[in-house]
C-alpha positions as CSV (number, residue, x, y, z in Angstrom):
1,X,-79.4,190.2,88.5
2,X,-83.0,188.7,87.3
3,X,-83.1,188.3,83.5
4,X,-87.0,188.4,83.4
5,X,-86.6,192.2,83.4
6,X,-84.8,191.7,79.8
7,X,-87.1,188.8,78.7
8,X,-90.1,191.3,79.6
9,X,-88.3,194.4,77.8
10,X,-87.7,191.6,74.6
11,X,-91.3,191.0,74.5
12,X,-92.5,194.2,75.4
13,X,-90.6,195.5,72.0
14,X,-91.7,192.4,69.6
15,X,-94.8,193.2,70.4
16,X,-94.5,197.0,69.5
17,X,-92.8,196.0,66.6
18,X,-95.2,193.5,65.1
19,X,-98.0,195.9,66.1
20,X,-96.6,199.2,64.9
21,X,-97.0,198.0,61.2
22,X,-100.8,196.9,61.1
23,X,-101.4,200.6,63.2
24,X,-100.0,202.4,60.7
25,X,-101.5,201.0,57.7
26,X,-104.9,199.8,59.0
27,X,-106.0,197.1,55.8
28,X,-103.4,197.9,53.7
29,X,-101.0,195.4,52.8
30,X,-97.3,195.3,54.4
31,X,-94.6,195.7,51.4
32,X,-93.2,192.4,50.8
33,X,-89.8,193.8,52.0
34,X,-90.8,194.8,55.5
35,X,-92.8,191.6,56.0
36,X,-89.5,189.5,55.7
37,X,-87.7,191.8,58.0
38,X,-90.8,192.0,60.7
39,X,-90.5,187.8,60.6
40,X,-87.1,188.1,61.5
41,X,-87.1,189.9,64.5
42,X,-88.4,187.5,66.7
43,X,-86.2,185.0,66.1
44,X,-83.1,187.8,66.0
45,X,-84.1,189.3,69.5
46,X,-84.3,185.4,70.5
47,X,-81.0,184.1,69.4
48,X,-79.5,187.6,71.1
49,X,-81.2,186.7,74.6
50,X,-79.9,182.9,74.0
51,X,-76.1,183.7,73.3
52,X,-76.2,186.6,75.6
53,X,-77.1,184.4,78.4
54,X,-75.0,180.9,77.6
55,X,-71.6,183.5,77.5
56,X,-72.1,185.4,80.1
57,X,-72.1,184.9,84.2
58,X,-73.8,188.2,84.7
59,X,-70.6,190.6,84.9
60,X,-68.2,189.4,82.8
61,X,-68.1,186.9,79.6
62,X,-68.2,183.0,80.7
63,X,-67.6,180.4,78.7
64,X,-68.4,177.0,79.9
65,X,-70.3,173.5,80.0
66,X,-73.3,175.4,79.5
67,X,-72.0,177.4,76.3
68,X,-70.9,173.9,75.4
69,X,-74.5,172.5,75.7
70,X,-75.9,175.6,73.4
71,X,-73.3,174.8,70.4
72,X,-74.5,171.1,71.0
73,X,-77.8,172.3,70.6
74,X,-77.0,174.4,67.6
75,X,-75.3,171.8,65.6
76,X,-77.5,169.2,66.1
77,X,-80.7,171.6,65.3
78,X,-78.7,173.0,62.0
79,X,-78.4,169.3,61.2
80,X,-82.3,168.6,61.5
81,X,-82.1,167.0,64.8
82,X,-85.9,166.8,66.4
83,X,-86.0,169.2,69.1
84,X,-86.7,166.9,71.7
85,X,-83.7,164.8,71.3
86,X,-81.4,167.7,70.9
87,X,-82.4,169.0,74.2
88,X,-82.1,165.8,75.9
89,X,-78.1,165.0,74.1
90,X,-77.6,169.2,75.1
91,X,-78.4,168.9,78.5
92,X,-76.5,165.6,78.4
93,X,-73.1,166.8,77.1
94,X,-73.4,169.6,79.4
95,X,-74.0,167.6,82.9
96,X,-70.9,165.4,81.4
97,X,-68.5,168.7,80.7
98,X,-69.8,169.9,84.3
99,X,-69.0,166.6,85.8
100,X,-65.1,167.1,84.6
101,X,-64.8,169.9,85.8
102,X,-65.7,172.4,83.4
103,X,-67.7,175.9,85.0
């Protein structure tokens, strides 16, 4: 099964949501409290696509070198780790679980 469908459908409803706000209140200004929530979608509906995808084979939940390489990724970002070199040690640590033997 394609996950472009479901990255299409995510976008197709950030969009809605970020435009249904403006819409209904032409100029004026969002609350304070729905602007924080509206700014957290994105990244919500994001992290839900990310861990929805690194733990799961398509029919059932898999956890493997590539779940592995996402927690990598997680730590190393929480810890202020540059983007670049956390994708580089992430896709590293999960080519070397892959290499053991890990799915």
């Amino acid at each position: 099964m394609s996950v472009w469908p479901t990255i299409a459908l995510v976008a197709l409803v950030t969009f809605a949501i970020k435009g249904v706000g403006p819409a209904l209140l032409g100029d004026r200004p969002l609350p304070a409290s729905f602007t924080r929530v509206v700014l957290l979608l994105a990244p919500a509906l994001l992290a839900a696509l990310v861990i929805t995808n690194a733990a799961a084979d398509g029919t059932r939940v898999q956890i493997g070198a590539d779940t592995a390489g996402v927690a990598v990724a997680g730590v190393l970002l929480l810890r202020g780790v540059g983007v670049l070199p956390v994708v580089v040690i992430a896709a590293v640590a999960t080519a070397l679980l892959r290499l053991a033997g890990l799915p």
